[in-house]
N, C-alpha and C positions, 0 to 999 in steps of 0.2 A: 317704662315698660320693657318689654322683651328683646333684644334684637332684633331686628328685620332683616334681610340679605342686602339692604337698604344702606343699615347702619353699622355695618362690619368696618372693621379698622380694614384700611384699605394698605397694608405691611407687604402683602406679597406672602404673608407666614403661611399662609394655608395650602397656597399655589406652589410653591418650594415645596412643602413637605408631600403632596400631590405628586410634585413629577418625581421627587427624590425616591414615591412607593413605587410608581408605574416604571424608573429605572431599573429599580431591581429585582423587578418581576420578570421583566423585560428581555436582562440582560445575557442572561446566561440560556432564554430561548435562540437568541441574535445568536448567541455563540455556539452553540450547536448546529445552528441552521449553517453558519460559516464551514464549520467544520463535514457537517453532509456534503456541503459543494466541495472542499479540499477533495471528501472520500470520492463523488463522483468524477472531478476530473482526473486523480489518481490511478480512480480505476480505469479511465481513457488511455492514461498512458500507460498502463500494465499492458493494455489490449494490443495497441502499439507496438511496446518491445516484443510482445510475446510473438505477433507478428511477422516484426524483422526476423525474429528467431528463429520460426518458420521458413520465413524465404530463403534463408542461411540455408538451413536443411534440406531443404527441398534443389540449390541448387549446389550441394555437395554428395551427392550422393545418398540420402536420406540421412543424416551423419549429423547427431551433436557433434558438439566441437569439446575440445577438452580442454580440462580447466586450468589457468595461467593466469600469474601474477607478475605484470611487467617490472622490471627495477623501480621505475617511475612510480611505483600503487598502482597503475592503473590496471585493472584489471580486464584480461585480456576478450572477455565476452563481449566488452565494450567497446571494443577494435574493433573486433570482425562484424558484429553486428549495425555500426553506425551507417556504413554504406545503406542497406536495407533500412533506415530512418529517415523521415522529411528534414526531422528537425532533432538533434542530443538533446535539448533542454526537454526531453519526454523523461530523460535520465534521472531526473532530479520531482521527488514526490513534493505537492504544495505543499505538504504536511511539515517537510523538513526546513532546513535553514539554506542559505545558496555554498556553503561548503560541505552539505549530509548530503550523501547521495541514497538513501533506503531502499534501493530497489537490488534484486538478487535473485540469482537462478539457481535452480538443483541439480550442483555439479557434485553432489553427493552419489546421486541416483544414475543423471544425464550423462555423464564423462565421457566420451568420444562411443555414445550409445547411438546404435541405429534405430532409426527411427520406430521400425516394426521387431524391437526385441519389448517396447514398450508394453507392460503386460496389461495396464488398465489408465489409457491413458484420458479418460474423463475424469479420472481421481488422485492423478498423479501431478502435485505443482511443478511444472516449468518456471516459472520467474513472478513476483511478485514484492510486496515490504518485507523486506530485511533488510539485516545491518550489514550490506556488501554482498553475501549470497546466504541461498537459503539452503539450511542444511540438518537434518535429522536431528533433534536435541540428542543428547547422549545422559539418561536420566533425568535428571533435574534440569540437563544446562538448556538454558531458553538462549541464551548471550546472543547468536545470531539473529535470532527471529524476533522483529517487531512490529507492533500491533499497536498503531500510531491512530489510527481512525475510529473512536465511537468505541473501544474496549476490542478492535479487529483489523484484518488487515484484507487486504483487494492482492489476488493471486489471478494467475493466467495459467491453464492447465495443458497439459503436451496437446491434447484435444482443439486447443483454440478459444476455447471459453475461457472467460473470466466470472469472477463471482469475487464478493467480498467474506469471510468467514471470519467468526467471530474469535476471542483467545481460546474460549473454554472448547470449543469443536474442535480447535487444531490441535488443540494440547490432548482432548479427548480421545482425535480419533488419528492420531501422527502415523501409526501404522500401515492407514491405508493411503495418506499422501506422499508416504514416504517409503513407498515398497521394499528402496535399499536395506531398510530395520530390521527385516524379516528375518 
């Protein structure tokens, strides 16, 4: 007669093949949901520098700081602003590796800028993912700016907000993050 659930060869083949479908359906939701938590604790530490950055300025005079590359690499926003940090490892996006450091500011625009020459600053990035600092494409060239999280990247604006935005808005709309361009 027929089968029964009874009379199944009792292999294991169906079970394997069972979880081997439920993995790969699986797996790549797992890995995105990984990657949403990367983008929200990233964007904690944007909020963070973007913070110290503040405090910087607020106890200089209103005053970015201007932009400096020590002999060492180290680049020099990273100096001044570690005081104003609990903790450096904010330096470093879960996104990247423990020698990438992806985080960067707009010493394009910022450069030993006072505070109130800032024209619009709910739209203007202060610091966020890039590759060392963030800086106006020049045409085509993306090379500094990276967009590590979900096809986007988590920015902090002179304003103190943060948000995360997508490649295609930033690329879209660079002019108005980037008022330097103008």
């Amino acid at each position: 007669g027929p089968l029964r659930p009874s009379r199944l060869p009792k292999t294991g083949f169906f079970d394997s093949h069972i979880i081997a479908i439920l993995a790969a359906i699986l797996f790549p939701v797992f890995a995105k949901a990984r990657e949403k938590a990367r983008q929200s604790s990233c964007l904690s530490n944007v909020k963070q520098i973007g913070l110290a950055i503040l405090q910087y300025v607020q106890d200089y005079d209103e005053r970015f700081f201007a932009y400096r590359m020590e002999p060492t690499g180290t680049y020099y926003w990273d100096i001044i602003t570690a005081p104003y940090m609990k903790n450096t490892q904010v330096l470093r996006c879960p996104s990247g590796t423990a020698t990438t450091r992806l985080y960067g500011w707009n010493w394009s625009y910022l450069d030993f800028m006072s505070l109130g020459q800032v024209t619009n600053p709910s739209e203007t990035f202060m610091v966020g993912d890039a590759n060392s600092l963030i800086a106006p494409p020049t045409s085509t060239n993306w090379s500094l700016m990276m967009f590590p999280h979900n096809e986007g990247a988590n920015y902090v604006f002179v304003d103190g907000h943060g948000k995360w935005h997508s490649k295609q808005d930033v690329q879209g709309n660079y002019l108005k993050y980037f008022p330097a361009v103008r």
